[in-house]
N, C-alpha and C positions, 0 to 999 in steps of 0.2 A: 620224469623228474618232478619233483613238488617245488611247490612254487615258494616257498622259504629256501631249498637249495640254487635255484634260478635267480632268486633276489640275490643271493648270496655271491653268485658268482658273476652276475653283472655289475655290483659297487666293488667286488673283487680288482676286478677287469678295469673298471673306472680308476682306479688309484691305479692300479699299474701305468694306463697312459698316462696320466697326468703325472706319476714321478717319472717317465720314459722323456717325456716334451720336456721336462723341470719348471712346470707352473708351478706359482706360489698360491698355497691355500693351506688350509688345516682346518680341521675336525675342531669346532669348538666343544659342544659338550657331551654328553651320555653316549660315549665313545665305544666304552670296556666292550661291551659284545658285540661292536659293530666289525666287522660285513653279517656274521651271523645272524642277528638281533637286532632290528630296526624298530624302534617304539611307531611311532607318527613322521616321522621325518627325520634327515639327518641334515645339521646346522654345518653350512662351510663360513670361514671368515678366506676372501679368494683379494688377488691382488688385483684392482681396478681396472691395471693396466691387461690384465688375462682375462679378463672376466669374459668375454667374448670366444674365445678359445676355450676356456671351458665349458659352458654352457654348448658348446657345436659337439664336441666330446663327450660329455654328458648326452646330449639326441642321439648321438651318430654309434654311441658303445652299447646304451643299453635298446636302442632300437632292434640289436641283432641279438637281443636274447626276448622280443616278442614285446619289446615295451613300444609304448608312442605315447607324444604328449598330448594332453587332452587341453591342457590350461596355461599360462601364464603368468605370472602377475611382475610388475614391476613400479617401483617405489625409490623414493630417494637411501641410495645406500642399501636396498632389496631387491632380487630375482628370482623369483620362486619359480619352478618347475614342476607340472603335476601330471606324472606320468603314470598309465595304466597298463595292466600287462592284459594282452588281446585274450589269451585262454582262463586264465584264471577272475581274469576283471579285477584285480586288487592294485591298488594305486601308492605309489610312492610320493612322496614330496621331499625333492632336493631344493635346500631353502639356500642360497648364493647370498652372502652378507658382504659389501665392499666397505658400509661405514657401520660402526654402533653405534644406533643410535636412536633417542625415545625422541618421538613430535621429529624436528630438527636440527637438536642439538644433540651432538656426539659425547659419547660415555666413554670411551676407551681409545687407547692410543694403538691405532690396527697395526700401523705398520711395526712396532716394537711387538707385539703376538705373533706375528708373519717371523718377524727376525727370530725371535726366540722359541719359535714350534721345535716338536719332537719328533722322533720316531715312533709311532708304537703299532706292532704288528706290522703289516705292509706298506702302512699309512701315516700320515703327519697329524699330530694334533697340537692341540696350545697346551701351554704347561697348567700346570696345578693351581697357578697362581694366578693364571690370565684366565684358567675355567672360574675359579671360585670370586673373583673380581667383576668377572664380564653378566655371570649369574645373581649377586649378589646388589649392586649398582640397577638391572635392570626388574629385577623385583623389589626393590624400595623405592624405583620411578612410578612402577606399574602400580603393585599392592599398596605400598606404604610400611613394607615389613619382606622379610625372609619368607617365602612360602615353606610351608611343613614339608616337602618331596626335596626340599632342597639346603637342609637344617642338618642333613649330612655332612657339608660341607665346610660348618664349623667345628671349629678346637683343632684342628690340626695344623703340624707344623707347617709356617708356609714362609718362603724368602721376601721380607720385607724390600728389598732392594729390587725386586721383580716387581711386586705391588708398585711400587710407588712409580717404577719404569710406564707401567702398564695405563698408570693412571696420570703421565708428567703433559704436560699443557692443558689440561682440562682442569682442573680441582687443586686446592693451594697446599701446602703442607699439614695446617691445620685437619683437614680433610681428609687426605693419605692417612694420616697419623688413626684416626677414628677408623677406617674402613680396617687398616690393619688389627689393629684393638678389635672390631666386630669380628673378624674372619679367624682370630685367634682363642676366641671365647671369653675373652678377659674384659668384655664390655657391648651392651646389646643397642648404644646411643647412638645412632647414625640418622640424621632427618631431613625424609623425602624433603623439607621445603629450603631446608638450607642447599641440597645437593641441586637443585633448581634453581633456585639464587645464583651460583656461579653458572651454571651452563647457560642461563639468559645472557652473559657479557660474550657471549659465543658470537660471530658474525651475522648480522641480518639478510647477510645472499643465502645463509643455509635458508632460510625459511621460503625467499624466492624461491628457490630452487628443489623444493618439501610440496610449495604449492603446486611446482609446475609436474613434478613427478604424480603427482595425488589427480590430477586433471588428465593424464594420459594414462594414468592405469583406469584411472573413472570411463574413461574412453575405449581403453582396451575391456575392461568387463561389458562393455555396453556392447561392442561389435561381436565378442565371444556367446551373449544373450540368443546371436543370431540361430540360424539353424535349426530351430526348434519348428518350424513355421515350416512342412515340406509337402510339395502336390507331386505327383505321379500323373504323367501323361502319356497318351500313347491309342491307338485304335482298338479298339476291341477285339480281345482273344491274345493280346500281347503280354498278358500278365500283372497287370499293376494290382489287384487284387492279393494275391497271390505274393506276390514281391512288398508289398503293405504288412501283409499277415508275418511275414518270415521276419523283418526287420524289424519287428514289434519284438518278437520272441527274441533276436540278437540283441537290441538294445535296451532290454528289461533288465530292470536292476540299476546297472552302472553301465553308462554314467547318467544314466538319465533314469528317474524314481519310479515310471509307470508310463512309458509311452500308451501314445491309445492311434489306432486306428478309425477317419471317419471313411464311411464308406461314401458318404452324398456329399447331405449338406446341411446346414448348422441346425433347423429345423427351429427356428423362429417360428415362421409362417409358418399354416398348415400346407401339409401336401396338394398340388393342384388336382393330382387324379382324385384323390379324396373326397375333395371338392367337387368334382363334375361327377364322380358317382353319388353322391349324396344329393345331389340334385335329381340325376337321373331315376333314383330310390325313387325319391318324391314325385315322380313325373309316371314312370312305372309303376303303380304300386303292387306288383303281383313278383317283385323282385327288392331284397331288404339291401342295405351296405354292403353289410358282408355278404351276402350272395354275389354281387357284382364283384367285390374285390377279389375275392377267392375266383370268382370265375378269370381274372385279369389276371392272380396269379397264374392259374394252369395255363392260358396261354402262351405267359413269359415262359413258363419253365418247358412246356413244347416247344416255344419255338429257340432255347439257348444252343443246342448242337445243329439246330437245322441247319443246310446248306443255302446258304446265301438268305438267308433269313434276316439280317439285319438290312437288307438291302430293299423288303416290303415295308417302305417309309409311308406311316399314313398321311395323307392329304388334308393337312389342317389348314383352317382360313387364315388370312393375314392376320385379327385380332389374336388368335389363341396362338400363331409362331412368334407374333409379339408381345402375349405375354409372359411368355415363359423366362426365358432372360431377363424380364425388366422384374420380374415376382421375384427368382431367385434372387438374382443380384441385390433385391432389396434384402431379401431373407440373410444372405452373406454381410452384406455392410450391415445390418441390425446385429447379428452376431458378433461384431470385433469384441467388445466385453466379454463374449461366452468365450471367444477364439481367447484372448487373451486370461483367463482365469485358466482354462483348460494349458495356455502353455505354462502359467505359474505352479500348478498342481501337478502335471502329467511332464513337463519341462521338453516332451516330443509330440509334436500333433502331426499325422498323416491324412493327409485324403487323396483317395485312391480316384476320384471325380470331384471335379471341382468346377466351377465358373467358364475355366479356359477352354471346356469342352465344344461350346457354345463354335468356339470358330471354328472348330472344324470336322465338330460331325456331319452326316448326311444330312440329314433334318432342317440343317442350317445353311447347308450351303449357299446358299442364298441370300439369306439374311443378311443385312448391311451391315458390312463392317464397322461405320463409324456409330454406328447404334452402340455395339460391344465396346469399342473403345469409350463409349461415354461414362455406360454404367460399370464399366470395369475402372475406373475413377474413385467408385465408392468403394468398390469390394479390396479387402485386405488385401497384401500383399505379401505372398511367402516369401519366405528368405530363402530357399531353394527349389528350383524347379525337375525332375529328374524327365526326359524322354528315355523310353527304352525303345533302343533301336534293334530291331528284328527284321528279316528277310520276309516280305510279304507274302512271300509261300511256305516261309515255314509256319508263322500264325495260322495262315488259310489253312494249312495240314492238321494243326492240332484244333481250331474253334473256323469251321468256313461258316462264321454268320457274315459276313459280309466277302465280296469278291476281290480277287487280285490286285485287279486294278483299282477299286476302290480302296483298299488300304494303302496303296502305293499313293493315291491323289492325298489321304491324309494324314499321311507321313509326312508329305510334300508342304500341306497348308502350316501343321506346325510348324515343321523347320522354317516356312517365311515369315511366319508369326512371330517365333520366339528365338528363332535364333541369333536376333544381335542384344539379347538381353542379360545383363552381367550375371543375375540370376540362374539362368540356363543353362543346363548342364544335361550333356547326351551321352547316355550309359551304354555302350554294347553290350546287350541281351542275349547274344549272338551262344553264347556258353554255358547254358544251364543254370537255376536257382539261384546255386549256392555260389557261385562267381559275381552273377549279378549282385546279389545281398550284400555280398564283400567288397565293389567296387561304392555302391552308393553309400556304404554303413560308412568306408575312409572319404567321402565326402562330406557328410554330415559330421563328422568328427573333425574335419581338417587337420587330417592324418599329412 
């Protein structure tokens, strides 16, 4: 089924509950093709006392034709819903209206538009006279004029008695009288500063109350920013690579503009092996950089399938186990700027190794914990952490670089590490790829 018929048959389905329950709301404008035909969004004016009920109705109906909400936003007299469909990726916005209204003062008398909606097609909308009123009043707040897309709306007949309903406790008769004359064509004088003049005599708790909705949606985008910021942990041969790379390719596009996967680390500083081979160059000279590094590669790559190959830890002195964490760590806290541009740009950053490796590889086992807890002070802090948890032998069976037991110990160290961190979040691996992909993707998503 294409995803214009699927659109179609979930705002289908939504108007039927919603006239089944008998909430009040109605279809404010650019109505004529909808379910079919959804421009950018569809405008509801909903009764304050329902709003709550619809909005669950709204998650709960289109969730079972493949939608979920990705966004929120909420404002004084606004509820916006911004929902994506999982196969398609294409997003809806059902925009929930309880007051009209420009800044904090109210343009329209909602509850006389509630009272006076229609029937049309399956659905309820506002009359002819509450559309071309409600459209006309909020583009002479905004523009200072009628926009051209909406210039249709004048010369035709329209019931002044509906007008002036539509528009009674807000705007004095002088006023009514002009907007009718605008919307009839017999006069194009309606002025933004006068229509502002009377809506200032409007109560000054709306504007409390403007302020306090503006500070909790500022609040809610700032907590929604989160997620973008994800480590993958887990022992070697478990997958985080692999599960990095797949949820690049799921979350490319939408909702997020170019995820990127880091495989390391921020790479401020140069690399350390870099470093000690480039010395060693100079110490050897019968061997260049790149001869040693290239030599350092073929090793790595002999030793990735060998058995129990991660478990030949070399014997390095206490100066060079201590500096390795204290170099990255500095390399990750010099990074926050690069971390932060990369999530403004890419809006999903992955690293598949990161910092937290440190407590509980082999190499480290030793190394003092309140060392890590110090420098782990400077280094960022993701906003989601993923374990993927797998059976120690089944890892061992697909990558046996390290042994049984030793993956079981570092299964063990994370989970006492991280597991009372609200961050933390432990994925069953346990199912293949494409299950794993799909549990962490409805995480990051706040599915």
């Amino acid at each position: 089924m294409s995803y214009e018929k699927i659109q179609e048959s979930a705002l289908s389905r939504f108007f039927d509950i919603l006239n089944e329950k008998e909430l009040r709301y109605c279809v404010l404008r650019n109505y004529l093709q909808i379910p079919r035909v959804i421009r950018n969004d569809v405008d509801f004016l909903v009764d304050e006392n329902h709003l709550c009920d619809i909005k669950l109705t709204a998650l709960d109906t289109f969730k079972k034709f493949g939608f979920y909400k990705i966004r929120e936003t909420n404002r004084l007299g606004y509820h916006g819903l911004y929902l994506i469909h999982k196969s398609s990726q294409n997003i809806i916005l059902l925009d929930f209206f309880t007051k009209l209204s420009k800044r904090w003062y109210s343009y329209a008398n909602e509850d006389f538009i509630l009272d006076s909606r229609v029937k049309y097609k399956s659905f309820y909308v506002a009359t002819a006279e509450c559309w071309a009123v409600t459209v006309l009043i909020k583009d002479l707040l905004t523009y200072g004029e009628l926009l051209s897309k909406n210039k249709h709306l004048i010369g035709k007949e329209y019931n002044n008695v509906a007008i002036n309903s539509c528009l009674d406790g807000i705007f004095d008769d002088e006023t009514k009288r002009n907007i009718s004359l605008v919307l009839s064509g017999s006069s194009t004088f309606c002025c933004k500063d006068s229509l502002f003049k009377q809506l200032k005599k409007q109560s000054s708790k709306n504007f409390i109350r403007y302020l306090k909705s503006r500070v909790i949606d500022c609040y809610g985008n700032l907590t929604h920013a989160k997620n973008h910021f994800v480590v993958i942990i887990g022992p070697d041969g478990c997958g985080k690579t692999t599960i990095s790379d797949c949820l690049i390719n799921e979350l490319k596009d939408k909702p997020f503009s170019n995820p990127i996967h880091i495989p390391k680390n921020v790479n401020i500083l140069p690399n350390l092996k870099n470093i000690k081979y480039f010395f060693r160059s100079i110490w050897n000279r019968e061997s260049t950089l790149n001869d040693l590094l290239n030599e350092q590669k073929e090793v790595d790559k002999s030793k990735e399938f060998a058995v129990n190959s991660g478990m030949n830890v070399e014997h390095s002195s206490n100066v060079t186990l201590t500096i390795y964490p204290l170099w990255y760590g500095f390399d990750y806290f010099l990074g926050r700027a690069k971390l932060k541009k990369w999530k403004s740009e890419y809006k999903l950053v992955i690293f598949a190794r990161y910092f937290y490796d440190y407590y509980y590889q082999l190499g480290y086992r030793d190394y003092p914990g309140w060392i890590l807890d110090i420098i782990g002070i400077i280094v960022p802090k993701p906003d989601l952490i993923f374990y993927l948890d797998r059976d120690a032998e089944e890892i061992y069976s697909k990558k046996p670089e390290l042994s049984i037991s030793e993956i079981k110990s570092q299964q063990d160290r994370i989970l006492k590490k991280f597991g009372k961190h609200n961050n933390f979040k432990v994925i069953d691996a346990r199912e293949g790829i494409e299950l794993t992909v799909k549990k962490i993707k409805k995480e990051i998503l706040g599915e």
